[in-house]
matplotlib code that plots the C-alpha trace (Angstrom):
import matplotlib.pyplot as plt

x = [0.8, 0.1, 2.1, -0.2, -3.0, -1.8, -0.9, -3.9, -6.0, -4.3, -4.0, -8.3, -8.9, -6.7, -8.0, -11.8, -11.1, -9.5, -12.2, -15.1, -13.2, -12.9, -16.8, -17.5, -14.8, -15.3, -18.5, -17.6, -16.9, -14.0, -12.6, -8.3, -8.5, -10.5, -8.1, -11.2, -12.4, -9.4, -7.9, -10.6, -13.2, -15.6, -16.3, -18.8, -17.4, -19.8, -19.1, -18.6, -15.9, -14.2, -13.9, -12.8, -10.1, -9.0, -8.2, -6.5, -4.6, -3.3, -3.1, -0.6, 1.9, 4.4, 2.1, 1.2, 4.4, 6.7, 4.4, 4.3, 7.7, 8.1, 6.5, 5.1, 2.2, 3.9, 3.4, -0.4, -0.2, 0.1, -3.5, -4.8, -3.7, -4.5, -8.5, -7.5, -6.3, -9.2, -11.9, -9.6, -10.0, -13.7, -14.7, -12.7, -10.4, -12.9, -15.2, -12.4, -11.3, -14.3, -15.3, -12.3, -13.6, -9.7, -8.6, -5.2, -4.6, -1.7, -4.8, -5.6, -2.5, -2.4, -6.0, -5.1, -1.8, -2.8, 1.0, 1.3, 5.0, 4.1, 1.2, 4.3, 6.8, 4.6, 3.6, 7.3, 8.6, 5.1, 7.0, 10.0, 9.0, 6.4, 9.4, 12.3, 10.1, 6.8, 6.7, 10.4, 9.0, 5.7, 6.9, 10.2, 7.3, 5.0, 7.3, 8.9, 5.9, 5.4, 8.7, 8.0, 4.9, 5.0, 9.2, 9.9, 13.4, 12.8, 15.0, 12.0, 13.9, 11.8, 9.1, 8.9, 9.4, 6.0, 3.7, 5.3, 4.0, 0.6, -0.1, 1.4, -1.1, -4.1, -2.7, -2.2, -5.4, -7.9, -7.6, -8.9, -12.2, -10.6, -8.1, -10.9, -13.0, -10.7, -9.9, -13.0, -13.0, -9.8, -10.6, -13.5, -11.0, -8.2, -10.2, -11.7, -8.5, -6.6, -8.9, -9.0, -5.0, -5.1, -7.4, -5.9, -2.0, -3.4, -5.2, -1.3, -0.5, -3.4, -4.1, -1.4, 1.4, 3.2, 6.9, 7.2, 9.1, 6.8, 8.5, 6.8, 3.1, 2.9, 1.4, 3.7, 7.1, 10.5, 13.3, 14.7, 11.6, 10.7, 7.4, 8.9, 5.5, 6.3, 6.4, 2.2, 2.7, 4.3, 5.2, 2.5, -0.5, 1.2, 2.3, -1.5, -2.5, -0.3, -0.8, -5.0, -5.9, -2.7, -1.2, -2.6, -2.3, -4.7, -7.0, -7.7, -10.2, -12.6, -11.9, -13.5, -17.1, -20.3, -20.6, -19.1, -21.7, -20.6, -16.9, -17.5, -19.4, -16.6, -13.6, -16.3, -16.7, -12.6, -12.3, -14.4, -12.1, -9.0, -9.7, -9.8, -6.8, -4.5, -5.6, -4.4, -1.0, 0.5, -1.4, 0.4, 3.6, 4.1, 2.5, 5.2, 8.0, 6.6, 6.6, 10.0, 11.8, 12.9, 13.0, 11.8, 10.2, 9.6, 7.5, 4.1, 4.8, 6.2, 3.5, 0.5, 2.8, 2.4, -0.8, -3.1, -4.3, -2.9, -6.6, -6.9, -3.4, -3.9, -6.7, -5.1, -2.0, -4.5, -6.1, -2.0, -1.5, -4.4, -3.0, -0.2, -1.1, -3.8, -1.2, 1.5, -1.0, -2.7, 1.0, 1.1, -1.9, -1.5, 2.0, 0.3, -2.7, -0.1, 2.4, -0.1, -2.5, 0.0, 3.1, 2.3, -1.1, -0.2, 3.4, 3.2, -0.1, -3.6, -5.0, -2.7, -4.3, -4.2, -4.0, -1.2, 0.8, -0.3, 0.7, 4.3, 4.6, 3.6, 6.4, 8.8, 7.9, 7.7, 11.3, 12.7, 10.9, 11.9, 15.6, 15.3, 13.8, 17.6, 18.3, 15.3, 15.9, 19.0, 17.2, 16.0, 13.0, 11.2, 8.3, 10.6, 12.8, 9.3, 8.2, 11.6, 12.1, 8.8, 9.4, 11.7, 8.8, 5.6, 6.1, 7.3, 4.6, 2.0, 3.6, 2.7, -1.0, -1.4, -0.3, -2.3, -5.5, -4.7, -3.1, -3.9, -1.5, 1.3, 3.6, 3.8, 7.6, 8.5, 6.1, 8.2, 11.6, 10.0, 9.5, 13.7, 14.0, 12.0, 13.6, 17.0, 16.1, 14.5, 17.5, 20.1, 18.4, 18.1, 21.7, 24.0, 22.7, 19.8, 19.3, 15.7, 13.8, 12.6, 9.0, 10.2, 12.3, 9.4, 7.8, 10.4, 10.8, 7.3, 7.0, 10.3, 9.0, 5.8, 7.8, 10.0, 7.5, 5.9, 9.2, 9.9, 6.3, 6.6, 10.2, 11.7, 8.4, 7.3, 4.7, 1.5, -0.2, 1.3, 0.4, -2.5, -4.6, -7.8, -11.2, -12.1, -13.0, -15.5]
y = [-33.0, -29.5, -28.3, -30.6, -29.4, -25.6, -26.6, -28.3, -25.7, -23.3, -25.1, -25.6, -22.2, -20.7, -23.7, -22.5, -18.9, -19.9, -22.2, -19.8, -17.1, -19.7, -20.2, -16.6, -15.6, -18.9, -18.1, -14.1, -13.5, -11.3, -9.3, -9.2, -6.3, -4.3, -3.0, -1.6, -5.6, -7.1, -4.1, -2.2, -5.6, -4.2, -1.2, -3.5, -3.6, -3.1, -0.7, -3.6, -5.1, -1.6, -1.2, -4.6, -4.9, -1.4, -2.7, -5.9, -4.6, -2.0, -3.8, -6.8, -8.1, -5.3, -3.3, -6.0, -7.3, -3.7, -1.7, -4.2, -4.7, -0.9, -1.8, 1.3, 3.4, 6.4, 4.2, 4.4, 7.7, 6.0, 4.6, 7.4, 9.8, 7.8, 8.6, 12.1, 11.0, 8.4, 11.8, 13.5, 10.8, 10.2, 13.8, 15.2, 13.3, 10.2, 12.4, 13.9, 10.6, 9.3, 12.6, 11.9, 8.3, 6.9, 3.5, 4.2, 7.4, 8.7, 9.0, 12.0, 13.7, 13.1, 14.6, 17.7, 18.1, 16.6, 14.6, 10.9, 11.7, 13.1, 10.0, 7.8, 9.3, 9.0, 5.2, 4.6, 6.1, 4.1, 0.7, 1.1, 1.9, -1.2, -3.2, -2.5, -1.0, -2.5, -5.7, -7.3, -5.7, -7.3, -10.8, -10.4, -9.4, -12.2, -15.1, -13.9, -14.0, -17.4, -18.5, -16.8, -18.4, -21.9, -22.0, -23.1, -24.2, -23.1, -19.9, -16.3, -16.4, -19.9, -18.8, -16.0, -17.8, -19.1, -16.5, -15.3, -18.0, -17.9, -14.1, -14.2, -16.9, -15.1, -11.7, -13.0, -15.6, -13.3, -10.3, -7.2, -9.0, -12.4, -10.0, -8.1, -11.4, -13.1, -9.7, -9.4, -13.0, -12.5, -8.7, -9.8, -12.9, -10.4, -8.0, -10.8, -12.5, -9.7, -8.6, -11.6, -11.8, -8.0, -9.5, -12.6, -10.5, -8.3, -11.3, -12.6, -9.5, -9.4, -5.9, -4.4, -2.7, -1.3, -1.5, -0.7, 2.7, 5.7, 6.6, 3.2, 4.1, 7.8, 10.0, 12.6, 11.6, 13.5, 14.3, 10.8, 8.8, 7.7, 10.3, 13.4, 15.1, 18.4, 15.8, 15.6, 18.9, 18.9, 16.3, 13.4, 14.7, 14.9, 11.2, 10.1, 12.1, 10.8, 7.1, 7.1, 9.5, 9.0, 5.7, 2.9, 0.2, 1.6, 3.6, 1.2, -0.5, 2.6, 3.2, -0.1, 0.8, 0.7, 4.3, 7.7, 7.1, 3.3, 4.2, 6.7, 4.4, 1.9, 4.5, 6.0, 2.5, 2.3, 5.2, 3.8, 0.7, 2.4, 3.6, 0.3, -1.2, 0.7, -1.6, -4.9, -3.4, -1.9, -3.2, -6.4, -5.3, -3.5, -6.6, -8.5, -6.1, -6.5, -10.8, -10.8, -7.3, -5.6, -8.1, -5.8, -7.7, -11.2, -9.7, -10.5, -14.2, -15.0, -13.8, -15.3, -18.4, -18.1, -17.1, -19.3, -22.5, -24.4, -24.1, -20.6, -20.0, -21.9, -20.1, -16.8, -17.6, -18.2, -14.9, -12.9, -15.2, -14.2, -10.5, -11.2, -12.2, -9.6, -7.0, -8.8, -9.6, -5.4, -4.5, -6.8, -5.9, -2.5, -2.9, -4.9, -1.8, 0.9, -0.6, -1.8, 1.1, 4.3, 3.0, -0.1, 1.1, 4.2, 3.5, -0.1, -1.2, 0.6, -3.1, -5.5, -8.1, -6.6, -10.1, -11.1, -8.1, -7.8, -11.7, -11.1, -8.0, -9.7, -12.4, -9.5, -8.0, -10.7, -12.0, -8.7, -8.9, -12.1, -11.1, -8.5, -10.1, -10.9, -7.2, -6.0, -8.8, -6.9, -3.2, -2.8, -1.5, -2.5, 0.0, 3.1, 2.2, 1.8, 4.6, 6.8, 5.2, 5.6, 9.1, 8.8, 8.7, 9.9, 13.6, 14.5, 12.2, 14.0, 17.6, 16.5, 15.7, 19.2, 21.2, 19.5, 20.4, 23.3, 25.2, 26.1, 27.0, 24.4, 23.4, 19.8, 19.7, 21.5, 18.7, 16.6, 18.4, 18.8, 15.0, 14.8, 18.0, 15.9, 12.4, 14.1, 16.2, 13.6, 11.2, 13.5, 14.2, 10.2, 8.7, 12.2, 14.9, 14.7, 17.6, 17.0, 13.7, 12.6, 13.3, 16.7, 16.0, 15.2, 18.3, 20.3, 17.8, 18.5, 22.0, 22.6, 20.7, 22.5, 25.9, 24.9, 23.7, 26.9, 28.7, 26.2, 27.0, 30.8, 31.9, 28.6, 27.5, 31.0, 29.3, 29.6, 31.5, 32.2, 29.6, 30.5, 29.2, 26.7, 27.0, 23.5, 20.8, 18.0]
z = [16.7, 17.4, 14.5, 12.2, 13.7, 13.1, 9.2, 8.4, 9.4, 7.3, 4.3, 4.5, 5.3, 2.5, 0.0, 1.1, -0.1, -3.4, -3.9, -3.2, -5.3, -8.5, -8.2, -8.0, -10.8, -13.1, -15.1, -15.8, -19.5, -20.1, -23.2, -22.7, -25.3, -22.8, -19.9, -17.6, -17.4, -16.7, -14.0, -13.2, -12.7, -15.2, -12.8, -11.4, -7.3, -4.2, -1.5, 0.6, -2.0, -2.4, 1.5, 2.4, -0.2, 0.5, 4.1, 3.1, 0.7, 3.3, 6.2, 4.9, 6.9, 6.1, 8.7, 11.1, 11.5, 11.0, 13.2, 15.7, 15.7, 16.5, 19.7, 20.4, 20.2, 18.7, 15.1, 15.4, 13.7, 10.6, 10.8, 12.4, 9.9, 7.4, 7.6, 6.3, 3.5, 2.6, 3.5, 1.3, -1.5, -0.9, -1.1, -3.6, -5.7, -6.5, -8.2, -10.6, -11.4, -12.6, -14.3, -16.3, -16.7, -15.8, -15.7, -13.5, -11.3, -14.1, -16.6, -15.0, -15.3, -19.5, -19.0, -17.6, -19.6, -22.8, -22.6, -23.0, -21.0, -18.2, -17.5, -18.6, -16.4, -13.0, -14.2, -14.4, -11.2, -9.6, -11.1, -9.7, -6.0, -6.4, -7.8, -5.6, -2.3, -1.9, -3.5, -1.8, 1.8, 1.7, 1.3, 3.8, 6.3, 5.5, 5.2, 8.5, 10.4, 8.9, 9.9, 13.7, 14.3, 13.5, 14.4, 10.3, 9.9, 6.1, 5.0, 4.8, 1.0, 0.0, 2.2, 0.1, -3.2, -2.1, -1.5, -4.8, -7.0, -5.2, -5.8, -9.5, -9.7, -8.3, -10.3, -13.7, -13.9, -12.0, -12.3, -10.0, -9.5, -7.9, -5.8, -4.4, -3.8, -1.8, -0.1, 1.7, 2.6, 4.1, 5.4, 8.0, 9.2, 9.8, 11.5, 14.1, 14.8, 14.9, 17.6, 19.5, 19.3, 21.3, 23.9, 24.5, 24.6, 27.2, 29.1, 28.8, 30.7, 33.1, 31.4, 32.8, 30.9, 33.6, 33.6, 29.8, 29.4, 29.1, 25.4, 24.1, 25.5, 24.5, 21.6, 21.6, 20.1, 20.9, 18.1, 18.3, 17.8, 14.5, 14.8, 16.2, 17.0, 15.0, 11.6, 12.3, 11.1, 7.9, 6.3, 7.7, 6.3, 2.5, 3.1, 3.4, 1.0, -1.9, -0.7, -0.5, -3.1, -6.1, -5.8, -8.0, -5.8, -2.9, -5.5, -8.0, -6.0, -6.0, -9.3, -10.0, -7.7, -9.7, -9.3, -7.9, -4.7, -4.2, -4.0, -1.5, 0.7, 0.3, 1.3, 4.3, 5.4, 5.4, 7.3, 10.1, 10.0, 10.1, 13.3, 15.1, 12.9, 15.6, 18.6, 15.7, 14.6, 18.1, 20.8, 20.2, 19.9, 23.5, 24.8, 23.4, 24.9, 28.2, 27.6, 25.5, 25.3, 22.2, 19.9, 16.9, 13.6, 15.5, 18.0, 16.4, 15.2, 18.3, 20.6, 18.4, 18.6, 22.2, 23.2, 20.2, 20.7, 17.3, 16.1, 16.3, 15.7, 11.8, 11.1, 12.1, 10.2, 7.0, 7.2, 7.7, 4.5, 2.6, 3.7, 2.2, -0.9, -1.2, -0.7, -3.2, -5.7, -5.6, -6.3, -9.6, -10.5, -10.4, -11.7, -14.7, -15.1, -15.3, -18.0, -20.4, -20.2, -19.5, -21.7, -23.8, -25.5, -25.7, -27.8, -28.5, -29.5, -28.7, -29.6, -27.6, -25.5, -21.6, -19.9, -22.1, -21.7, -17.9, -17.2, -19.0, -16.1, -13.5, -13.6, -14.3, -11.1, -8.8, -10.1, -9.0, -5.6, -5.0, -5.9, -2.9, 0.0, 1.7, 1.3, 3.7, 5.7, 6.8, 7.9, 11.7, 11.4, 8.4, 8.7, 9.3, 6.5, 3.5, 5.1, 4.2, 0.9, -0.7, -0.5, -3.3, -5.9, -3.3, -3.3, -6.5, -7.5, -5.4, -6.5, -10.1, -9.2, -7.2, -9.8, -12.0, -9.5, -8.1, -10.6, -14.7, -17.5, -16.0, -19.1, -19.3, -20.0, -16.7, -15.2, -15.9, -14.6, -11.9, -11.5, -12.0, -9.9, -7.1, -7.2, -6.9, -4.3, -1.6, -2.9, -1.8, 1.7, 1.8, 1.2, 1.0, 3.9, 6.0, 8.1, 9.3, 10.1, 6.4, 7.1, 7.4, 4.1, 2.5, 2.9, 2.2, -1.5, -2.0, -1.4, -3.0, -6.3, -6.8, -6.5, -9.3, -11.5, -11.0, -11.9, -14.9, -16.5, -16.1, -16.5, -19.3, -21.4, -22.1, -24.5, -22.5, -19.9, -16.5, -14.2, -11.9, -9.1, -10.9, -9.4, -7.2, -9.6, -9.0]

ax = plt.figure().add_subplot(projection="3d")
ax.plot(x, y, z, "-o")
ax.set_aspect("equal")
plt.show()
């Protein structure tokens, strides 16, 4: 009985948010030629809109149930560090980008190199981390907390079949605008429950999390922890960076504010959230080590099993699914945004209709993710591992975008060697020799990338001017 109780309650709760999100998307006229309607939402988001599905399309269940299942507070350094990189956006990158009047991120770099490539290029390396990183981990995390919670005897493969055909749904027939509706829905639901789950785990504990080893409670991680403290330093800060201020999926929702001022107020608003999201994706987590030991990914759907009553417990399971599908549905989205605007409008047709193109992408992209979800089912700890692989397209990504900013007279063609140079580089310090932790790798792939760029443009494509530092651009 309880079990009905727990599944009915989901099914209204997520049925009330596609409902309210039909009514508020039904009557909007849109034009499929014009790419800024369909994946931008006209440009016509609130602050309010641009904040709350910033947060939900961050914090998905590949946070909630990875960093929990690290179950420790060392992992809060992800959220913590992340406000840098939202200030970072906010302050100086959002302005640039809507100087430049962009409809994805990689507009900028065809801008400031006058190449279709090198825009092409970044979209392309942006695809395949959304195709074979992001998009298989975010439904392997929700359909497992699924499975967790309400004890499923489905397999987390058709679990994740589902949440597939949802998101494609809400991706392909709504566009940017019904993503970010339902994302704020969903936000202030997530944020309230996930609250109430951190009180009633430490009520579970009577507040006392004595006993759990002093590594899993500290701030200041030693060489064998997944953050050594000295990686805060380097390679952390270049991480946040690349993920708030360059990639598609998180900045395309200021990108579509009303205005310069109204994105900012959105990503400030973020930054204040981001802040509390630590005591909702760890403060669970050692809670359940103290209850149930290291039992790594299932910690979080097991101890909201435990500790809900089946009311609560359906409509908290309704908001982690709207996470879910806010986070899979960005990813098409944005997937859908950068092939039709950076590569199919710029060398198939200029003309083509976006929301035909964009549907035919989407179903591309969630087959592939689908395909992958048994593969991450296998890693330990799925946070550590999206963590190390994005890095495979992040910093050469990011090198790219600060050469473009910080420096003038980069060629465009040893842009793009240095994209090569860079996906080799952090590739080889993944799966062939790894002499530092990889957030030191990625520093060192970074850093290594901008210097031969630099090189490339001054010494090989003697054509222009010697590369120099640009004045600040706003």
């Amino acid at each position: 009985m309880e079990q009905i109780v727990q599944l009915a309650i989901f099914f209204g709760l997520t049925a009330t948010v596609g409902l309210i999100t039909y009514l508020k998307c039904r009557n909007i006229k849109r034009d499929n030629s014009d790419s800024r309607d369909y994946f931008l939402a006209g440009g016509g988001l609130s602050w309010v809109v641009v904040a709350g599905s910033l947060m939900m399309t961050n914090i998905s269940a590949e946070q909630i149930v990875g960093m929990n299942g690290a179950q420790a507070l060392l992992v809060a350094w992800w959220e913590i560090a992340a406000a840098v990189g939202l200030i970072i956006l906010a302050k100086w990158l959002i302005p640039i980008y809507y100087k430049y009047n962009c409809t994805t991120t990689t507009e900028l770099l065809e801008r400031k190199y006058n190449d279709k490539g090198i825009r092409a290029m970044v979209s392309v390396l942006f695809m395949l981390g959304y195709a074979f990183i992001l998009l298989p981990v975010v439904l392997y995390t929700g359909s497992l907390f699924m499975k967790s919670m309400f004890g499923l005897q489905i397999s987390v493969t058709l679990l994740a079949i589902i949440f597939a055909v949802v998101g494609a749904v809400y991706a392909i027939f709504g566009g940017l605008r019904a993503i970010a509706i339902s994302d704020s829905l969903n936000g202030v639901g997530l944020i309230l429950m996930g609250i109430v789950v951190s009180f009633l785990a430490m009520n579970a504990v009577n507040w006392d999390l004595s006993g759990v080893p002093i590594e899993r409670i500290t701030l200041i991680g030693d060489d064998q922890s997944d953050i050594p403290w000295h990686t805060l330093l380097t390679g952390m800060i270049f991480i946040q960076i690349f993920y708030w201020g360059t990639n598609m999926v998180i900045t395309q929702r200021a990108l579509a504010a009303k205005s310069v001022r109204e994105a900012q107020k959105g990503l400030y608003a973020a930054v204040i959230m981001k802040l509390i999201v630590p005591i909702i994706v760890v403060l669970p987590g050692i809670v359940a080590f103290k209850l149930y030991g290291d039992v790594g990914d299932v910690a979080y759907g097991r101890l909201v099993g435990d500790i809900l009553p089946p009311w609560l417990s359906g409509a908290f399971a309704a908001v982690i699914a709207g996470a879910v599908l806010s986070s899979f549905n960005s990813c098409l989205n944005s997937a859908a945004a950068l092939y039709t605007c950076d590569i199919h409008q710029n060398y198939v047709n200029p003309d083509t209709d976006v929301r035909k193109i964009g549907t035919r992408v989407a179903l591309v992209f969630t087959l592939i993710s689908v395909g992958l979800v048994p593969i991450f089912a296998k890693s330990e700890s799925i946070i550590s591992l999206l963590q190390q692989l994005n890095g495979l397209y992040s910093m050469p990504v990011l090198a790219a975008f600060i050469c473009a900013l910080a420096f003038k007279n980069v060629h465009a063609n040893a842009i793009k060697l240095g994209l090569i140079f860079g996906v080799l580089t952090y590739a080889i310090f993944t799966f062939i020799w790894s002499p530092f932790h990889f957030i030191h790798m990625m520093a060192i792939t970074l850093a290594a990338t901008i210097m031969v760029t630099l090189l490339l443009s001054k010494f090989v494509f003697t054509d222009r001017k010697v590369p120099q530092l640009a004045a600040a651009e706003s």
